[in-house]
C-alpha positions, 0 to 999 in steps of 0.5 A: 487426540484424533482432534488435536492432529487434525486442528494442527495438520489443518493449520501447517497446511495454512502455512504452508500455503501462506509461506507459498505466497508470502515468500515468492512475493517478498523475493519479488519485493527485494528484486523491484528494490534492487533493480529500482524497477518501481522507479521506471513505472512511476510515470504509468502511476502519474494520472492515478495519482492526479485523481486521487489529488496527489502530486508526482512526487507521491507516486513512489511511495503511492506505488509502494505502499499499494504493492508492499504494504504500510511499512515500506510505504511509510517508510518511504512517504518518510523518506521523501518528506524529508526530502522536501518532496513531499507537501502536507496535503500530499502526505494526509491524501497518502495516508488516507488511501494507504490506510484502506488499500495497502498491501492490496496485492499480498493480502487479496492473495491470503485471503483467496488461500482461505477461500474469498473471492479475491475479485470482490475483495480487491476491486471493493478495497481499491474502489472505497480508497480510492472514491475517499481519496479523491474526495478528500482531495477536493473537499477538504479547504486549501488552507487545512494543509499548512506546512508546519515543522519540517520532519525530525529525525527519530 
């Protein structure tokens, strides 16, 4: 009995201190949607999006899908390609840094709450994302990315 208290008293700390970085953040989240305050610093992501080889445009859900996660990301590297804003080349390069650094932010903070070195873990995610992306960008032949069929609705 005395084992079964301390397992369940040792995992409401762990949500407990997760529902205190989870929630602040997705009030931040909802606020920097709302305000569009990822929109006005779009233009500080511009040449971080030059060396990962992807265009302007990119730079919202680039920003996005960093801060907040694949989901969002996603939906918003969705949203801009059906808007035509987007090139095939664009969308592979995003997906690929997103793949191995989304949500950086949220869960560096998880992470550094059950005892890792969020330093460590943050600066070896953005580095092996980053150093893949712009390799990627400049290995990878023209002619692989060709425009296909326009993105369907679901």
């Amino acid at each position: 009995m005395d084992l079964l208290l301390r397992v369940a008293w040792g995992g409401l700390r762990s949500v407990v201190t997760l529902g205190v970085i989870v929630i602040p953040l997705m009030v931040l989240m909802q606020l920097a949607r709302d305000y569009r305050i990822l929109e006005r610093v779009l233009g500080l992501f511009s040449p971080f999006a030059r060396l990962l080889g992807v265009s302007r445009r990119a730079s919202l859900p680039l920003v996005v899908g960093l801060a907040f996660g694949l989901a969002y990301g996603a939906g918003v590297i969705v949203q801009a390609s059906r808007e035509g804003g987007l090139s095939l080349k664009d969308r592979f390069l995003l997906v690929l840094f997103l793949v191995g650094c989304h949500a950086v932010v949220e869960d560096t903070l998880v992470f550094v709450a059950v005892g890792a070195n969020g330093w460590v873990l943050l600066l070896s995610r953005l580095g092996a994302a980053v150093g893949l992306t712009a390799l990627a960008a400049r290995c990878l032949p023209d002619g692989i990315f060709r425009e296909g069929e326009p993105l369907e609705e679901a």
